[in-house]
LUMLUMBA-315347 format. One line per 3 residues: for each residue x, y, z of N, C-alpha, C. Coordinates in nm, 3 decimals. Layout:
# residues N
X,Y,Z,X,Y,Z,X,Y,Z | ...
***
This chain:
# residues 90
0.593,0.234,-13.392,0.536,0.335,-13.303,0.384,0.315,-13.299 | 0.294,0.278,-13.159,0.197,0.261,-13.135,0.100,0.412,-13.212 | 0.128,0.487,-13.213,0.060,0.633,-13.266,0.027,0.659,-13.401
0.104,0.555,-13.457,0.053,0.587,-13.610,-0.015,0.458,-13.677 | -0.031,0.389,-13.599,-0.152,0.320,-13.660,-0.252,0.336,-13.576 | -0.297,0.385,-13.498,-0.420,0.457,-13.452,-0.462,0.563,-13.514
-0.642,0.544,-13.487,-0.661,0.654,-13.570,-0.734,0.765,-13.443 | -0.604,0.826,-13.414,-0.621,0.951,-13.298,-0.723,1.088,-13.311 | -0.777,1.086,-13.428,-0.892,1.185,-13.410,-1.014,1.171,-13.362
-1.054,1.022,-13.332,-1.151,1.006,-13.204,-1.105,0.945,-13.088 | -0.951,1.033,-13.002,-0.960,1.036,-12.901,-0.964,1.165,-12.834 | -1.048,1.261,-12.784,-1.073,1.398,-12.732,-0.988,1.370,-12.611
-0.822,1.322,-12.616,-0.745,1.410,-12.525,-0.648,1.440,-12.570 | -0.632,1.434,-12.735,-0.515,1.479,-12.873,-0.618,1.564,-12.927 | -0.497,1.610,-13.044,-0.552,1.751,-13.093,-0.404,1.747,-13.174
-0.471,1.755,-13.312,-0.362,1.770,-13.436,-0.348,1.903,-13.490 | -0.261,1.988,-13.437,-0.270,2.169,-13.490,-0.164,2.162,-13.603 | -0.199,2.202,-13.741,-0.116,2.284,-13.865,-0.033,2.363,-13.804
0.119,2.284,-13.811,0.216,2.416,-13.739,0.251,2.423,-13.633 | 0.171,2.331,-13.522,0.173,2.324,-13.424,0.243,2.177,-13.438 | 0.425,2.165,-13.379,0.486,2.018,-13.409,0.484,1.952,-13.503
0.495,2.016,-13.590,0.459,1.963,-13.738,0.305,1.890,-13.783 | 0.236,1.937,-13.706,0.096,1.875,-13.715,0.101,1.738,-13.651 | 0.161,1.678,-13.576,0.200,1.568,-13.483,0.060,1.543,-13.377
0.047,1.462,-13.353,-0.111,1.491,-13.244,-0.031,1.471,-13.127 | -0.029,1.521,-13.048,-0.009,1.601,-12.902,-0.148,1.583,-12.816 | -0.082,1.606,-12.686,-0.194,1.635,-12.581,-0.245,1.727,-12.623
-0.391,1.756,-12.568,-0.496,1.893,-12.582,-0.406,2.009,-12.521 | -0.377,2.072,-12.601,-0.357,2.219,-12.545,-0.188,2.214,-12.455 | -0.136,2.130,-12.509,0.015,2.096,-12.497,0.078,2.093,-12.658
0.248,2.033,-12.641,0.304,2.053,-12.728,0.385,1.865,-12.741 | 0.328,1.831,-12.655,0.369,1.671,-12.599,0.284,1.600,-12.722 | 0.412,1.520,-12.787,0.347,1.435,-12.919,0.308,1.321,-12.866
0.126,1.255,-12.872,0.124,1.110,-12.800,0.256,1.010,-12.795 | 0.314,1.036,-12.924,0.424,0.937,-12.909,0.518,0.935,-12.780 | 0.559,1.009,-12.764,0.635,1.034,-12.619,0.607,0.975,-12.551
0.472,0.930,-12.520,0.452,0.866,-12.406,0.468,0.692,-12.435 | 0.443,0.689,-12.554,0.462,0.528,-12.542,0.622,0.539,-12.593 | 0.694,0.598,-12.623,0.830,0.571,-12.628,0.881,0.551,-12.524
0.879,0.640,-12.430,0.900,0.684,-12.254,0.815,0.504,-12.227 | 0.717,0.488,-12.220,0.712,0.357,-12.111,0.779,0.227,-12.188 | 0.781,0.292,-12.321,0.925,0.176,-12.382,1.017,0.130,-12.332
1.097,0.280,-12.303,1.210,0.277,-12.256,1.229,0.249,-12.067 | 1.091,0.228,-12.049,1.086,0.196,-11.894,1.096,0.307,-11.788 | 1.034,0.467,-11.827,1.008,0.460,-11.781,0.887,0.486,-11.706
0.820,0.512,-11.591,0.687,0.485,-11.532,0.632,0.631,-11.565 | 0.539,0.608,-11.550,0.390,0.709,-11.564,0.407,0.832,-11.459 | 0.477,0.829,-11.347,0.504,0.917,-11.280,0.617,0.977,-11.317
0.712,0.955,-11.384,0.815,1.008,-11.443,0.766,1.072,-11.601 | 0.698,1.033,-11.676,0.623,1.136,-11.737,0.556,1.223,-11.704 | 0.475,1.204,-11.612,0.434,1.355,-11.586,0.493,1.424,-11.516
0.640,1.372,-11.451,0.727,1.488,-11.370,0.818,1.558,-11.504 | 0.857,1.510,-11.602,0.939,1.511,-11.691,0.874,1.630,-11.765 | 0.745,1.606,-11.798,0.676,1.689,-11.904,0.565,1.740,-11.850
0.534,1.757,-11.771,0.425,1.870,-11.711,0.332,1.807,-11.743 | 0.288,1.678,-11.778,0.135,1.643,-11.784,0.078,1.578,-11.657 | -0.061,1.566,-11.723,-0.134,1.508,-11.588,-0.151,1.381,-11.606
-0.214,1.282,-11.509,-0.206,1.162,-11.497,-0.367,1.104,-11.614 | -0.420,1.218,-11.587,-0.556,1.225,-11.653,-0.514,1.181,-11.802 | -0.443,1.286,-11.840,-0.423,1.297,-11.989,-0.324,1.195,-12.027
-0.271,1.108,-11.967,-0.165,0.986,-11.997,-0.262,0.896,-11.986 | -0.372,0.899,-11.912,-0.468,0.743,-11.899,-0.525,0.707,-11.977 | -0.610,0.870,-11.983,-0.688,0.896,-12.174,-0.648,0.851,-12.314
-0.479,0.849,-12.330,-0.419,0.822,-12.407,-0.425,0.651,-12.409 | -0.316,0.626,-12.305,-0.323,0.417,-12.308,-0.488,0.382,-12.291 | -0.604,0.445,-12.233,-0.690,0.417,-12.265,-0.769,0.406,-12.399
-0.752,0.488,-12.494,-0.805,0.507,-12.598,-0.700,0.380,-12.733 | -0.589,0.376,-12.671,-0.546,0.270,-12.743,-0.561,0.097,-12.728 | -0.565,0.132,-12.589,-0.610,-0.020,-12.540,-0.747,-0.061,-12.603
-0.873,0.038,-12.553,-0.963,-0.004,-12.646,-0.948,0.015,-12.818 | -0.868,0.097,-12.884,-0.825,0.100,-13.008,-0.816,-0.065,-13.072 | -0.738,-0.136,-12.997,-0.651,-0.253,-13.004,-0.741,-0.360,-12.991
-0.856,-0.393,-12.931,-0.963,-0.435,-12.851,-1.003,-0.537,-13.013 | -1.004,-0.651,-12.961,-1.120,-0.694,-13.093,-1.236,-0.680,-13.084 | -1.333,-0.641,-13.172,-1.443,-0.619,-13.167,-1.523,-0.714,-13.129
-1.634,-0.662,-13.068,-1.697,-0.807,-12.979,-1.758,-0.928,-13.095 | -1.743,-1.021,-13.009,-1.802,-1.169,-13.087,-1.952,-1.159,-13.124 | -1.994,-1.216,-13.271,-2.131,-1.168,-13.298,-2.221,-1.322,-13.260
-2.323,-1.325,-13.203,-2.364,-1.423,-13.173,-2.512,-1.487,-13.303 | -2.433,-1.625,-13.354,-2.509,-1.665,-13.505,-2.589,-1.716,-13.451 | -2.720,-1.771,-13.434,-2.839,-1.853,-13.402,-2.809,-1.953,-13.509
-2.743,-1.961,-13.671,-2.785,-2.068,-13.724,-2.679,-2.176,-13.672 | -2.553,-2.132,-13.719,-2.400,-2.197,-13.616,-2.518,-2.285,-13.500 | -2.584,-2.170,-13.421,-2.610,-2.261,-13.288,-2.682,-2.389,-13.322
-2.791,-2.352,-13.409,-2.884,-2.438,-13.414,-2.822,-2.575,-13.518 | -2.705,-2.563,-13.569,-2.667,-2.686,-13.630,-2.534,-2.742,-13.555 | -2.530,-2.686,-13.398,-2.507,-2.821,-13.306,-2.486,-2.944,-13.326
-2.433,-3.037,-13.203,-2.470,-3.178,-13.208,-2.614,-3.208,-13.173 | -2.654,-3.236,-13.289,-2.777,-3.351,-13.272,-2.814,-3.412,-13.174 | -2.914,-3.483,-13.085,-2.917,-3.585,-13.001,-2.947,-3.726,-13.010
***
């Protein structure tokens, strides 16, 4: 499950409530566990059928694969000057 190896408390469109789904992180101010949604496009199906299914918005599903996509992202390449400078020779 894509949701639990993310670390979902710096994405501001979840929200982990005590009690609320067993403390599950959910949409903001819903009861929809992020997981749902990547199970649902698991199982095929589309982004418009989640939010007909479960009352969300398209906003709050983008926020989500957005925040994981960059989650997933390798961190950018660091650029060495010494690497460069011991090149081929001329």
């Amino acid at each position: 499950m894509a949701s639990a190896m993310l670390d979902w408390s710096h994405c501001p469109a979840v929200e982990s409530v005590p009690g609320r789904v067993s403390g599950a992180w959910v949409l903001r101010d819903t009861r929809m566990p992020v997981s749902v949604i990547f199970e649902n496009l698991e199982y095929g199906s589309s982004i418009e059928e989640i939010i007909e299914n479960y009352g969300v918005t398209r906003d709050q599903i983008q926020a989500v694969l957005s925040f994981a996509a960059q989650s997933a992202a390798p961190p950018p390449a660091s650029f060495d000057a010494a690497k460069q400078a011991d090149a081929h020779n001329i």
